[in-house]
N, C-alpha and C positions, 0 to 999 in steps of 0.2 A: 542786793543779792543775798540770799541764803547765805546760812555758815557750813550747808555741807558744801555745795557750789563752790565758795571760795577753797574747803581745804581740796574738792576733788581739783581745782583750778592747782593748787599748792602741789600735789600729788603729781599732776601732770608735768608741770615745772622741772621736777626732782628727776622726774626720769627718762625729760629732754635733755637736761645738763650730762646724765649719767651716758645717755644715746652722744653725745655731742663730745664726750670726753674721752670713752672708751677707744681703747685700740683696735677691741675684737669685742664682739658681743655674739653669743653662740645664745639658740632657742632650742629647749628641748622640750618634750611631753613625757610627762614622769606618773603619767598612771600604770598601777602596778607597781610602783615602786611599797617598801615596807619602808615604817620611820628609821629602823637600823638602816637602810640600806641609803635611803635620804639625807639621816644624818651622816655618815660614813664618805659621802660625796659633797656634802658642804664642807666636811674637814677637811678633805683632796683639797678642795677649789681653796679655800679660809687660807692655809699654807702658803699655797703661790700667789696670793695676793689677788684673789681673782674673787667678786662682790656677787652672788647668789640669790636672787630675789622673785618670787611670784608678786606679779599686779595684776588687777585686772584686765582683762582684752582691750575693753575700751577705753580704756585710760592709755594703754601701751600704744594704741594706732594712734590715741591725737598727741603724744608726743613724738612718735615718729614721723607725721605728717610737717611738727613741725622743723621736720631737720630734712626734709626731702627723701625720706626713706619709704617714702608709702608700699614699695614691691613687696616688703616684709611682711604689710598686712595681713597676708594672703595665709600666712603660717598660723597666727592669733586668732586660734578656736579652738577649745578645748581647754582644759585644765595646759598652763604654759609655766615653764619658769625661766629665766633669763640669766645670764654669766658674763657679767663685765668685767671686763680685765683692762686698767688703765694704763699699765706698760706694755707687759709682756703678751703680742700677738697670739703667739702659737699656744699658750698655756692650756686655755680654759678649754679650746678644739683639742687639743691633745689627753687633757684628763678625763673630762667627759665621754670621750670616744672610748680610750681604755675601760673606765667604765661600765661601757654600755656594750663590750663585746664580754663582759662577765657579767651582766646583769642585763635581759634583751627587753627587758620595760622599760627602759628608759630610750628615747629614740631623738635622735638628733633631727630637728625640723627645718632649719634654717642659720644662717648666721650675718654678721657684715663683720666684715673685715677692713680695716682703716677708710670705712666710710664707704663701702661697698657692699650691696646685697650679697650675699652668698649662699648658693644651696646644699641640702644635706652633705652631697658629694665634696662640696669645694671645701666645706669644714671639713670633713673629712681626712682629704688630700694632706689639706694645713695639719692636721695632726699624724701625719705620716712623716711630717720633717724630721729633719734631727732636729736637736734643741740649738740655741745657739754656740753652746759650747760645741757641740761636738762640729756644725759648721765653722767653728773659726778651727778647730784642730784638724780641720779637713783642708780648710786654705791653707795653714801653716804647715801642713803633710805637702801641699802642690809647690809649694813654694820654698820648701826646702830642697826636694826633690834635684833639682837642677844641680845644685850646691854637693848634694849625696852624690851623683852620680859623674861630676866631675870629680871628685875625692875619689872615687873608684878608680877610677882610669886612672888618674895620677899613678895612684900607688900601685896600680898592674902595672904601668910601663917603666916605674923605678923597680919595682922586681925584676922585671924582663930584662933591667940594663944589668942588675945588679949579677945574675944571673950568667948574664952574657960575657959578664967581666971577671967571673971568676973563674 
């Protein structure tokens, strides 16, 4: 074989692992974008840990093909670039989205989410969550609650006694 062959074989490799490892991989079309505006959103994503990268189309479909992803392909035309995030789900849908509602050339095309196709919308959605902070101080709101609202009543019906006794 060829040595372009084997590195585009190398190529493709790198960015089955990055499809196969990722938590959330978000697809966007970044024409119209300007380099400040490019660079400015690589820092957003660089910060939460979230991997930023254009490849080629066809390079991107025979790695996806090999992780059973092919619905994706359908996105891979056009200038594309790609947002792996290998912890945090919600990240790369959430920053990107913001984004792209203050800069409207940048257009969210697709996503997979823990191994799931996902479309514009369902990115989308995902970046409408809270974060996970605020989800867990949202449990811990439900779940104090009970606790709060027995303390209440306690201490209205020791008034009421107290009250009643004096």
């Amino acid at each position: 074989m060829t040595k372009a062959v084997e590195t585009k074989k190398v190529v493709v490799q790198t960015i089955a692992d990055k499809f196969n490892a990722a938590a959330s991989v978000v697809v966007v079309d970044y024409r119209g974008l300007n380099v400040a505006q490019l660079t400015e959103l690589r820092k957003q994503l660089r910060e939460a840990g979230v991997e930023f990268k254009v490849y080629k189309n066809s390079m991107t479909r025979r790695a996806t093909e090999m992780h059973g992803l092919e619905a994706i392909n359908e996105h891979f035309t056009g200038p594309n670039a790609i947002a792996f995030s290998n912890e945090d789900v919600v990240a790369p849908a959430r920053i990107i989205n913001d984004f792209a509602k203050k800069n409207e050339a940048l257009e969210i095309k697709a996503g997979i989410i823990e191994g799931t196709v996902a479309s514009a919308e369902d990115v989308k959605a995902l970046a409408e969550l809270p974060s996970r902070e605020g989800l867990l101080s949202m449990l811990l709101s439900v779940l104090q609650a009970p606790m709060r609202n027995f303390a209440a009543i306690t201490k209205a019906v020791a008034d009421s006694k107290e009250e009643q006794g004096a």
